[in-house]
Structure formats: structure tokens, C-alpha cells
VEXTOR-12521 format. One record per residue (C-alpha): residue in three letters; x, y, z; residue number from 1. Coordinates in nm, 3 decimals, always signed. Example, Ala and Ser with C-alpha at 12.3 -4.5 7.8 and 13.67 -1.06 7.14 Angstrom:
<dolos>
<dolo><res>ALA</res><u>+1.230</u><v>-0.450</v><w>+0.780</w><n>1</n></dolo>
<dolo><res>SER</res><u>+1.367</u><v>-0.106</v><w>+0.714</w><n>2</n></dolo>
</dolos>
This chain:
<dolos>
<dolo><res>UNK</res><u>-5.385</u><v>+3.753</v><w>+11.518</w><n>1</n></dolo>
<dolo><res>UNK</res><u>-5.600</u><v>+4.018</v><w>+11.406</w><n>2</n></dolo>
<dolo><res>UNK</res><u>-5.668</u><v>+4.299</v><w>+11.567</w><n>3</n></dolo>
<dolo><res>UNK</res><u>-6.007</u><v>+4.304</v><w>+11.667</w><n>4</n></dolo>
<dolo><res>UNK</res><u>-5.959</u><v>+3.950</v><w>+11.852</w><n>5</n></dolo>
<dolo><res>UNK</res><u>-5.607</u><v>+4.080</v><w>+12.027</w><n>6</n></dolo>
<dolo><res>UNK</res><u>-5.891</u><v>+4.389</v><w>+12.134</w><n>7</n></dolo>
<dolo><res>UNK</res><u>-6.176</u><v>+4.154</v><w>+12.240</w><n>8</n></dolo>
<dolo><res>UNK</res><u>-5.832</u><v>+3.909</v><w>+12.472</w><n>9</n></dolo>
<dolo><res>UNK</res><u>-5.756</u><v>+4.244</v><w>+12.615</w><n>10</n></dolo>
<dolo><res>UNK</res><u>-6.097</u><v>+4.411</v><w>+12.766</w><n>11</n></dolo>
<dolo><res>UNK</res><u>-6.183</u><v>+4.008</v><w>+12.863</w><n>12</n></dolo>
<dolo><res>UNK</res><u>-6.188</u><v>+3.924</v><w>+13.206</w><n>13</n></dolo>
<dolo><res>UNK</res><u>-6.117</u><v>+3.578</v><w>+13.129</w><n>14</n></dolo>
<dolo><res>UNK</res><u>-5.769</u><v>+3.481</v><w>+13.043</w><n>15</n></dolo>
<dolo><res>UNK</res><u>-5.692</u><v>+3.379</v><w>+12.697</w><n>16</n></dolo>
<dolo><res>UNK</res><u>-5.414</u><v>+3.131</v><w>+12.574</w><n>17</n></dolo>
<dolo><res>UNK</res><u>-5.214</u><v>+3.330</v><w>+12.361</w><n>18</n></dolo>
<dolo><res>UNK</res><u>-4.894</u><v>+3.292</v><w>+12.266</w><n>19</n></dolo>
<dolo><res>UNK</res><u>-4.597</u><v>+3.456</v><w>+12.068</w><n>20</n></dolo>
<dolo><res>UNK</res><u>-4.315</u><v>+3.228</v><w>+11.911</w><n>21</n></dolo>
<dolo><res>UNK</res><u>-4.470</u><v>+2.909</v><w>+12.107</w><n>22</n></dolo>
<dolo><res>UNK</res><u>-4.423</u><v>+3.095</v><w>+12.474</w><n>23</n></dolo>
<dolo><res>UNK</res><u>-4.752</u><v>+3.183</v><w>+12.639</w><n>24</n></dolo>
<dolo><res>UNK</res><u>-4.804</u><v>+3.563</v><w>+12.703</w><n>25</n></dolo>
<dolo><res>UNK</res><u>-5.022</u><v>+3.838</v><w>+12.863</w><n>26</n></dolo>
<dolo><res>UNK</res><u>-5.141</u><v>+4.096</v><w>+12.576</w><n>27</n></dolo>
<dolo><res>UNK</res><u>-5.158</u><v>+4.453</v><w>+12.774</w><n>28</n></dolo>
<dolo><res>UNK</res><u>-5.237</u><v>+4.694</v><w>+12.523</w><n>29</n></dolo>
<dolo><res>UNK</res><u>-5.316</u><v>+4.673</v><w>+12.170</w><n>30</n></dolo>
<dolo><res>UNK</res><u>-5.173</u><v>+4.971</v><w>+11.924</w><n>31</n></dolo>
<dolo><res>UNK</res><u>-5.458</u><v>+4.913</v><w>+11.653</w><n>32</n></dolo>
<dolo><res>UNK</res><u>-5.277</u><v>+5.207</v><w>+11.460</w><n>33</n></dolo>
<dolo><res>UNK</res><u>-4.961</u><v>+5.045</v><w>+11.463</w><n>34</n></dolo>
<dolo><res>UNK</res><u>-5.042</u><v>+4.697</v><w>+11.451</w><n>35</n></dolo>
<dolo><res>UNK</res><u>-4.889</u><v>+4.604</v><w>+11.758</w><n>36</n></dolo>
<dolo><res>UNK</res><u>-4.964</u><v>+4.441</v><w>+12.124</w><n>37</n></dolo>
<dolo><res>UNK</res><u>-4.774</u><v>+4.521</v><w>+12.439</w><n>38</n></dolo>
<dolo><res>UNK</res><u>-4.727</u><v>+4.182</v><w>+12.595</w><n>39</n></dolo>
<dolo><res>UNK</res><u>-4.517</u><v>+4.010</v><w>+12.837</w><n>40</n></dolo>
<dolo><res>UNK</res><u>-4.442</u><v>+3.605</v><w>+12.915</w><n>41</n></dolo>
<dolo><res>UNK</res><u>-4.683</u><v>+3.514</v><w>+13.157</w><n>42</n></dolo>
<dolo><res>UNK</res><u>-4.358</u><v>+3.362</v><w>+13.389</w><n>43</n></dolo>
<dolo><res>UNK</res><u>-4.194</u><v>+3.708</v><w>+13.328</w><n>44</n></dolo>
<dolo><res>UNK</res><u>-4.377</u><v>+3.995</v><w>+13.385</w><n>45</n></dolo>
<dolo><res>UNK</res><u>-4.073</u><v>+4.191</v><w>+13.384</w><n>46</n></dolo>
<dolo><res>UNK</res><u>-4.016</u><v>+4.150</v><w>+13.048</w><n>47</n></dolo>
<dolo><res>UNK</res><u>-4.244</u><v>+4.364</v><w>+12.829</w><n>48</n></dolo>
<dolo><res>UNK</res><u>-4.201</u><v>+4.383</v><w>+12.473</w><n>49</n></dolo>
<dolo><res>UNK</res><u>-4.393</u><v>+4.512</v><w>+12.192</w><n>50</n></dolo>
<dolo><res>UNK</res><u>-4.461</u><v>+4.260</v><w>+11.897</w><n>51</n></dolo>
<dolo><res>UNK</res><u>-4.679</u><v>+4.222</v><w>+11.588</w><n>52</n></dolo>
<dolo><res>UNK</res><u>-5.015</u><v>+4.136</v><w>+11.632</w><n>53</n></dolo>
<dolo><res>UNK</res><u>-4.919</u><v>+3.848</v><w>+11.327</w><n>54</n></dolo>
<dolo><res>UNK</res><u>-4.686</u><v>+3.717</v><w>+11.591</w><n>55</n></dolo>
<dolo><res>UNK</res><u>-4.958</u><v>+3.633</v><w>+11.816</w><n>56</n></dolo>
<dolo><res>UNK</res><u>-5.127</u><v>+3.283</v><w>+11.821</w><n>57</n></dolo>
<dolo><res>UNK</res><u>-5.458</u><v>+3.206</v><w>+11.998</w><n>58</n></dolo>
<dolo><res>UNK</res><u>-5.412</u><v>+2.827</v><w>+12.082</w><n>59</n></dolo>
<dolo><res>UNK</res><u>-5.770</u><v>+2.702</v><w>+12.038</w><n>60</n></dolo>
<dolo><res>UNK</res><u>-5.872</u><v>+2.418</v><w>+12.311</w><n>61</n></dolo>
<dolo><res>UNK</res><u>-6.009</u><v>+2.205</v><w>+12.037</w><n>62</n></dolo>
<dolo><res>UNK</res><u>-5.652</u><v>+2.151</v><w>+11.906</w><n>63</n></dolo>
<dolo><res>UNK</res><u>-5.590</u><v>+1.751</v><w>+11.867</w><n>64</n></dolo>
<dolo><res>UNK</res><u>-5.316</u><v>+1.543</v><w>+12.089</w><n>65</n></dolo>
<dolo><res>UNK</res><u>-5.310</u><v>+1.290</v><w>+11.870</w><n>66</n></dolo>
<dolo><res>UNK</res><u>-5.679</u><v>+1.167</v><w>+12.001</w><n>67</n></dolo>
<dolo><res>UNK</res><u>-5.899</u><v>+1.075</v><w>+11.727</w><n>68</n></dolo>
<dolo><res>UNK</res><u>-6.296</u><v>+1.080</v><w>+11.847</w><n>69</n></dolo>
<dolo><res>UNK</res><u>-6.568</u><v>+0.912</v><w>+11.541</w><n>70</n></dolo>
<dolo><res>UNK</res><u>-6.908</u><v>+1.007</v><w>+11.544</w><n>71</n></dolo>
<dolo><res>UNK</res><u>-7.099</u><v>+0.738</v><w>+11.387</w><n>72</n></dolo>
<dolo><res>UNK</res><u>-7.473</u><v>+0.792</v><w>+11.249</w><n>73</n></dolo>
<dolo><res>UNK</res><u>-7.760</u><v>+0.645</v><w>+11.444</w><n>74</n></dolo>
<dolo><res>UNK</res><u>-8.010</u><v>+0.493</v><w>+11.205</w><n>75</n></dolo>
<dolo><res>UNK</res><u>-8.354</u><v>+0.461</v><w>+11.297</w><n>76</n></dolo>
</dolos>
């Protein structure tokens, strides 16, 4: 993940789905400087770690299941 988009997750109000070796996490606080993210499982806030920020994954909501959708063009 890239820095400026771990920035933008942070100061968000809404929750992003981020994750960081396929668990989903809470970013804290980015270290642009260093290139890392304070972040913690989002089932265990007790457990803060600092990562990479390229060990961060923004799971996108238009990701496939497996369910294939076909436009087809309407001709006139």
C-alpha cells in the first residue's frame, strides 16, 4: 500500500478493509518517514505491531467470487 492511501484509511471516518498477510487490521498511525503503519488485528486490539506499508492490502469490494456479470450492447 502506498503511503498516501494508508494516510487518506487513517484520517477517514469510515472504516476501510485492510488487511496484512490475509488478516483484517486497524491502521493507527502511519510513519511516512519510515515507511511503516502502526496497526493491530481488528479481533485483537491488544496486539499492536508495526509493519510495512507494502504489507498492507486494501481488499477492493469489486473483487470477484467467482460471479461472472455480461453486459451486452443494446442496439437501436
Amino acid at each position: 500500500m502506498n503511503t498516501q492511501r494508508a494516510q487518506e484509511i487513517t484520517a477517514s471516518p469510515v472504516m476501510a478493509n485492510v488487511t496484512c498477510d490475509g488478516v483484517p487490521i486497524y491502521i493507527q498511525h502511519v510513519d511516512a518517514d519510515a515507511g511503516t503503519a502502526r496497526i493491530y488485528p481488528l479481533d485483537q486490539p491488544g496486539e499492536e505491531q508495526t509493519v510495512a506499508l507494502s504489507s498492507l492490502t486494501e481488499v477492493s469490494p469489486f473483487q470477484s467470487d467467482g460471479i461472472s456479470m455480461l453486459c451486452t450492447p443494446q442496439h437501436e
